[in-house]
C-alpha positions in Angstrom: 283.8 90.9 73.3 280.6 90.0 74.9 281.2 93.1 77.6 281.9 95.5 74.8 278.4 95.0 73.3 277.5 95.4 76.4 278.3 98.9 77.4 276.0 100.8 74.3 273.2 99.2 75.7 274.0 100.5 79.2 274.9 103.7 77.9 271.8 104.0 75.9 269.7 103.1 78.6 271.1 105.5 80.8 270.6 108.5 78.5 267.1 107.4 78.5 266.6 107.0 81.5 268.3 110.5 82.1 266.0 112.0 79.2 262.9 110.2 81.2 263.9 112.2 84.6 264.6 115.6 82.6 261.1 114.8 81.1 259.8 113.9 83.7 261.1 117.1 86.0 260.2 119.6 83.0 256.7 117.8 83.1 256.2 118.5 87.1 257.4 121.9 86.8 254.8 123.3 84.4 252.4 120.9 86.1 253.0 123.4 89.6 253.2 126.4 87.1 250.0 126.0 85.4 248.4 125.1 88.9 249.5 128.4 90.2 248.7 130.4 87.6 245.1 128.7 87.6 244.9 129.1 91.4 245.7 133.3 90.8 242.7 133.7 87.7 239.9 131.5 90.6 241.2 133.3 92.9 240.7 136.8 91.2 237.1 135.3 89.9 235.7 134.2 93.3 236.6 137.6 94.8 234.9 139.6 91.7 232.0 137.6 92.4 232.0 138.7 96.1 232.4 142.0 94.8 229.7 142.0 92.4 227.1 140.4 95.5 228.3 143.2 97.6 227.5 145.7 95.5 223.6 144.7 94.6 223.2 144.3 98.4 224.7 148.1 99.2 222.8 149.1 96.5 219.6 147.5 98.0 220.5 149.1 101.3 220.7 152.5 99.6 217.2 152.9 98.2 215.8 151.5 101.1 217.9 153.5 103.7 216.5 156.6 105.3 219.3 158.4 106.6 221.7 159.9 104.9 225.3 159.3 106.8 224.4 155.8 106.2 223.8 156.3 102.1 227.1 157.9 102.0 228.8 155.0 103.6 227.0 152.5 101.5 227.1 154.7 98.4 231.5 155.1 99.0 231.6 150.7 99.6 229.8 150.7 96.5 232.4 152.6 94.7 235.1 151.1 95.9 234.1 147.7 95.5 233.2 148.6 91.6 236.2 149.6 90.8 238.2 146.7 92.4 235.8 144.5 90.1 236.6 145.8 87.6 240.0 145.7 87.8 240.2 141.8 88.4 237.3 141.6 85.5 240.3 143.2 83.4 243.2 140.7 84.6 240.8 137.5 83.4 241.5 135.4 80.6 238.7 136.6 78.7 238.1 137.9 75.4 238.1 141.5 76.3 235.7 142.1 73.4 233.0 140.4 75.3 233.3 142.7 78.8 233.8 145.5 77.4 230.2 146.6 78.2 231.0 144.9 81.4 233.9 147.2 82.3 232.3 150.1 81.3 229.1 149.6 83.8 231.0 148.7 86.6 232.7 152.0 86.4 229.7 153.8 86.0 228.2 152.3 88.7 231.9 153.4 90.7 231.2 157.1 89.5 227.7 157.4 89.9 228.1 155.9 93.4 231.5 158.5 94.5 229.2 161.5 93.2 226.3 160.6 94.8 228.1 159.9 98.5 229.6 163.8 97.4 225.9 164.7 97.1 224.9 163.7 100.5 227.7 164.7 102.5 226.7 168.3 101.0 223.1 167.9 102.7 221.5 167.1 99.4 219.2 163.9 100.0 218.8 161.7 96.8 215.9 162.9 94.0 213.0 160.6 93.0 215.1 160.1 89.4 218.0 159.1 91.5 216.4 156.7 93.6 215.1 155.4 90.3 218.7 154.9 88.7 220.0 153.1 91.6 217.4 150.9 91.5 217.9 150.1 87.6 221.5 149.4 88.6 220.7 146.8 91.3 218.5 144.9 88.8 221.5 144.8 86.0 223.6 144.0 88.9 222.2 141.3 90.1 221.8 139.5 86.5 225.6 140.1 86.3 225.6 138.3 89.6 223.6 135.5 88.5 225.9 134.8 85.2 228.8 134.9 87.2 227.4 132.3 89.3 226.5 130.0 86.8 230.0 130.5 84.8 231.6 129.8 88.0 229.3 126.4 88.7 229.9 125.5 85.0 233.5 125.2 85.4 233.2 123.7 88.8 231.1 121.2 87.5 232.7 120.1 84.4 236.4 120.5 85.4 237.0 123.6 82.9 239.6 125.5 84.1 240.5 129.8 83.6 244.0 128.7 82.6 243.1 126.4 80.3 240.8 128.6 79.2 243.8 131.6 78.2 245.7 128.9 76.4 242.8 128.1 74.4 240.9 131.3 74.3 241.8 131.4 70.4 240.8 127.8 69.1 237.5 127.8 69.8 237.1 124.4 71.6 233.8 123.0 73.0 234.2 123.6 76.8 235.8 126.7 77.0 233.5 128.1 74.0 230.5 126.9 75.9 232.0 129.0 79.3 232.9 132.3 77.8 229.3 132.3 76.1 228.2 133.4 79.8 230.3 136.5 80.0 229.0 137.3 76.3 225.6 137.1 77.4 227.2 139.1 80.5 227.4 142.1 78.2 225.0 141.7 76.1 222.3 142.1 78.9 224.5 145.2 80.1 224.1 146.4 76.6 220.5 146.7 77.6 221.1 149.7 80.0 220.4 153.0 79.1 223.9 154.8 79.0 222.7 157.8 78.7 221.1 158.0 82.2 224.7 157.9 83.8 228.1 158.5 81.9 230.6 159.3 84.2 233.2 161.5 83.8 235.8 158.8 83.1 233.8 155.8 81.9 234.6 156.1 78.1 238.2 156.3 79.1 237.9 153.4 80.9 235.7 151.6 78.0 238.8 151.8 75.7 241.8 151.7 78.3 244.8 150.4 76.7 248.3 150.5 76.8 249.8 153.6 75.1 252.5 151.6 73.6 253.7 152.1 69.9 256.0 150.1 67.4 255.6 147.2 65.2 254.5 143.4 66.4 257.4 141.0 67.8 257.7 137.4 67.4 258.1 134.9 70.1 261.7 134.4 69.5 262.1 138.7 69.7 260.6 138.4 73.2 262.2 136.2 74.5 265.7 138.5 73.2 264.0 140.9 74.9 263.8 139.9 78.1 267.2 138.4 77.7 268.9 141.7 77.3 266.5 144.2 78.8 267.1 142.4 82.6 270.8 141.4 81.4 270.2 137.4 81.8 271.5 136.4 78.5 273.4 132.8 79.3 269.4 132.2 80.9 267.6 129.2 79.7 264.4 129.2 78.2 262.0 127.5 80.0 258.6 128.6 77.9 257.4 131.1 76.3 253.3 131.7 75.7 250.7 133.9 74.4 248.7 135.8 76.9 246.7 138.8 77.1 247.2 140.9 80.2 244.7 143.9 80.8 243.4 144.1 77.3 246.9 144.0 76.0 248.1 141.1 73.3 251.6 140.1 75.1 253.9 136.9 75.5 254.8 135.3 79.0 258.4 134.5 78.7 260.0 132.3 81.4 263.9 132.1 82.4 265.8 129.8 84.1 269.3 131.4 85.3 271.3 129.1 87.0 268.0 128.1 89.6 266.4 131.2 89.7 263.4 131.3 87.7 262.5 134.8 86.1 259.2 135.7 84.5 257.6 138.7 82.3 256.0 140.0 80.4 255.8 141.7 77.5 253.4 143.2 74.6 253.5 142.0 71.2 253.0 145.4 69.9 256.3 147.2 70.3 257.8 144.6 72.6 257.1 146.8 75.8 257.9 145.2 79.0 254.9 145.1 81.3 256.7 143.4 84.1 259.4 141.1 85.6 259.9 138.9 88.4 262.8 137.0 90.0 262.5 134.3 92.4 266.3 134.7 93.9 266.5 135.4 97.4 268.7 137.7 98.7 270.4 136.0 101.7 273.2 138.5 102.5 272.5 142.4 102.8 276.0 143.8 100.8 274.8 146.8 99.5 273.1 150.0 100.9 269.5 151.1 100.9 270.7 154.6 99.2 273.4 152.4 96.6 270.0 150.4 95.7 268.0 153.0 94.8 270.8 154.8 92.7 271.1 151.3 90.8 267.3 151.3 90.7 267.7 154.4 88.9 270.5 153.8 86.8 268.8 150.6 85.3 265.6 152.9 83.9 268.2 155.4 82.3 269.9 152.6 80.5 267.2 151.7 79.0 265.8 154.6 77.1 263.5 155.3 80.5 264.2 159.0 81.4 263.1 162.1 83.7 262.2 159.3 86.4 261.9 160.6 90.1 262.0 158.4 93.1 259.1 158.7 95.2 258.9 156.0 97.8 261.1 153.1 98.7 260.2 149.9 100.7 262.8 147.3 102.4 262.3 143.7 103.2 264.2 140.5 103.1 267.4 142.2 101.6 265.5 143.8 98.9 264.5 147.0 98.1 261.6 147.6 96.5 261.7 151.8 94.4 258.8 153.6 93.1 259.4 156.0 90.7 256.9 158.2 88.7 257.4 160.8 86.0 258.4 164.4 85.9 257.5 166.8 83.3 258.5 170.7 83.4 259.0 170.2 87.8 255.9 168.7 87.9 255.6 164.9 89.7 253.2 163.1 87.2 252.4 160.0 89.6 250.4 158.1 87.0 253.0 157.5 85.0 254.4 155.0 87.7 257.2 152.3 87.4 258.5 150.6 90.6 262.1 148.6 90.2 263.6 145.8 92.8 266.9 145.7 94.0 268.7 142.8 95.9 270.7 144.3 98.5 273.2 140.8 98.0 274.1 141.5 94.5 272.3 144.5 92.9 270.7 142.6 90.6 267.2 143.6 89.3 264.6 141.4 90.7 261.5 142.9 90.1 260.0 145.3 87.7 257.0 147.1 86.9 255.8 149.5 84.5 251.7 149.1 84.0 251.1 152.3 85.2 253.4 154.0 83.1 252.3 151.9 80.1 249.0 153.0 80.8 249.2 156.9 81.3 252.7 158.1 80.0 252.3 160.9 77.4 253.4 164.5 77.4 250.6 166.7 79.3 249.4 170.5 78.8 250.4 171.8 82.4 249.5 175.1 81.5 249.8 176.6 84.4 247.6 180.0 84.1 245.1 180.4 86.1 246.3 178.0 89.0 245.9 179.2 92.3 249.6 180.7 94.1 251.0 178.1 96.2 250.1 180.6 99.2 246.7 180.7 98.5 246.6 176.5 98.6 248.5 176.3 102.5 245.7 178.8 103.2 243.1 176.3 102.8 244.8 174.0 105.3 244.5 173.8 109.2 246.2 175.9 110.8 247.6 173.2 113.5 249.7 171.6 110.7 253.1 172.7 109.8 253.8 173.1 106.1 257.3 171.5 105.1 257.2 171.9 101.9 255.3 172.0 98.2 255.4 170.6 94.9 252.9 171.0 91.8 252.0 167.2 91.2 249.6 165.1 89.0 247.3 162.7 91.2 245.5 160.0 89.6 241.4 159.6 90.6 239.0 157.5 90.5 238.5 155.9 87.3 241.9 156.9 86.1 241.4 160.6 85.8 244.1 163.3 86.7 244.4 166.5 88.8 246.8 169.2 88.9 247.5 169.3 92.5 249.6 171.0 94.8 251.2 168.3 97.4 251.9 170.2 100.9 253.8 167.8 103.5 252.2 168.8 106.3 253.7 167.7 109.8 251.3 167.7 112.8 252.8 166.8 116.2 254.9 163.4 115.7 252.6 162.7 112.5 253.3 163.4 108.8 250.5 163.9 106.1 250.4 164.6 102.2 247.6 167.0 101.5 246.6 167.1 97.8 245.1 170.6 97.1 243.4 170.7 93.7 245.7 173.9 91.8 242.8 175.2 89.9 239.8 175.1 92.3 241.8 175.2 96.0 239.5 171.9 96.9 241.1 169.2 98.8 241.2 166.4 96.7 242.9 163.6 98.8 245.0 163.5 102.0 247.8 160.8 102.6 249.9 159.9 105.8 253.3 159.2 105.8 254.7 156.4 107.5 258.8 156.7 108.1 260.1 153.7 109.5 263.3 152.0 109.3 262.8 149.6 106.3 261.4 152.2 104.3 258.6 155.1 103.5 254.9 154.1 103.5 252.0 156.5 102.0 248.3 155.3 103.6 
């Protein structure tokens, strides 16, 4: 008798302690999650503040500098580094209602800077108003510099934390009220700058860049359907689910766990879009073909409703191929509207997805094509020691998310290949590519 009151006490201590372990495993793995996750936002902070430093000092060189291959090489860093601030400005856990004045100078400093370098590499040196600009931009700079810095020392200093700071953007608590109050006064100091003086071609578009999704908001529990069905993982286990906002956009973060292999995406509120997905499998055994890949790359976007896709470029590694695919309208490559897929070459399983850029620019486009210049008239503005292999009307992406209707010539010279991007209603040259073929896949530099 004595042994048989024994055992429920043994079995109920054992489910506890089995319940302790779970716990205690479930506690450690979103103790690494959350640590990666912060890890990614300081990461993306400490390089926007590099970014931001850079750009007062190339600004400083500029006004000071005297000669003018050097302004164009400053004035170009300068562009380029504003835009890549920008874009990691975008991907922080901050209300974006408080850098929106933020985003918007940094891209006017990216366009004012690009058209400026254009200026001097057509012999024009830089007016007395010009000067005058830059140097109003190095001072608004360099107080965006100085709240960045004491934002980042804040946190530093009192143990506040960017991912704690996305999970509590919305409930107003004391420490991470106190550290967003530095990018508000951010913008409200940029609010202080004269618009008017520069207003690029694109910033307004970038001001108010969203997602151009439709449809009606989802609830956690929709999501995480979603993501069950739209990757096929339906016997997955949930492993959490949380509101975040990824550039600009109200979504959810849903996390899978299907059998080991931990899959993660995400996906807007509004419309239940998928922005994109990751898998952590491996692909230990190479079973299927590079070409069988990218047909079931292709296959998976028709399934779901995603159609008039073209592949573009490919890239192999670690038996997985990774397919870029962009958007054609009336034989026209529309390379904005970009989605890339990946493919294990073990299983054919979608491991990867992405659709930001398509989320971002899809929409039908006027490509009126009057007036465009004949697709002889575009190889005549090449070299004449490239050989043309072929041509295709296209739509580029610029600078600050604009679009050009291009022609793209593959041009072949000696053992080299190049895509040369000939704007179709002017005959400029508007960007020029090479092409790297090697045997894991296609590369454009």
């Amino acid at each position: 008798m004595k042994n048989k009151n024994v055992v429920p006490y043994v079995v109920l201590s054992g489910l506890l302690i089995i319940s302790f372990l779970w716990g205690y495993g479930q506690y450690n793995k979103n103790r690494q999650y959350n640590i990666y996750l912060e890890n990614q936002y300081q990461r993306m902070f400490a390089d926007m503040v590099v970014n931001l430093e850079d750009i007062q000092s190339n600004l400083a060189k500029t006004i000071v500098s005297s000669t003018s291959n050097e302004k164009v090489m400053l004035l170009s860093d300068i562009s380029n580094l504003s835009y890549d601030a920008q874009e990691k400005l975008c991907q922080l856990p901050v209300a974006g209602s408080q850098l929106l004045k933020t985003q918007k100078f940094l891209s006017q400093i990216g366009d004012l800077s690009k058209a400026l370098a254009q200026k001097n590499l057509n012999g024009r040196i830089l007016s007395t108003e010009e000067l005058n600009v830059l140097e109003e931009l190095h001072n608004y700079s360099n107080e965006i510099t100085k709240e960045l810095i004491v934002a980042q020392r804040y946190m530093e200093d009192n143990g506040v934390s960017l991912y704690g700071m996305n999970r509590e953007i919305n409930k107003e608590l004391g420490a991470t009220k106190v550290n967003t109050d530095n990018f508000a006064y951010m913008d409200e100091r940029i609010q202080q700058y004269p618009t008017l003086i520069y207003d690029g071609p694109f910033s307004e578009h970038i001001g108010d860049r969203n997602f151009q999704v439709t449809g009606k908001e989802i609830s956690k529990d929709m999501a995480i359907e979603k993501a069950k069905s739209f990757f096929n993982y339906r016997k997955a286990k949930v492993e959490r689910v949380e509101d975040i906002k990824y550039m600009n956009e109200k979504s959810y973060l849903v996390v899978l766990n299907n059998n080991g292999n931990r899959i993660s995406s995400a996906i807007t509120k509004k419309g239940g879009h998928v922005i994109w997905m990751l898998s952590n499998e491996e692909g230990l055994k190479k079973k299927f073909s590079r070409e069988e890949a990218i047909k079931k790359a292709k296959d998976f976007l028709d399934t779901k409703g995603i159609k008039n896709m073209a592949t573009t470029y490919y890239m192999e590694y670690d038996n997985q191929v990774v397919v870029n695919f962009a958007y054609e309208q009336d034989k026209v490559i529309i390379y904005p509207d970009l989605i890339k897929v990946k493919i294990s070459l073990e299983n054919g399983n979608v491991l990867g997805y992405e659709s930001q850029g398509y989320l971002f620019n899809h929409k039908n486009r006027d490509l009126n094509k009057e007036g465009l210049i004949g697709e002889k008239q575009a190889i005549s503005r090449l070299s004449s020691r490239g050989v043309v292999e072929s041509s295709r009307l296209t739509v580029i992406p610029t600078d600050a998310y604009g679009e050009k209707l291009c022609y793209e010539l593959k041009v072949t010279y000696k053992k080299d290949t190049f895509l040369i991007y000939i704007n179709a209603l002017t005959g400029m040259e508007e960007k020029i590519l090479q092409v790297i073929v090697k045997d894991d896949g296609v590369l454009v530099l």
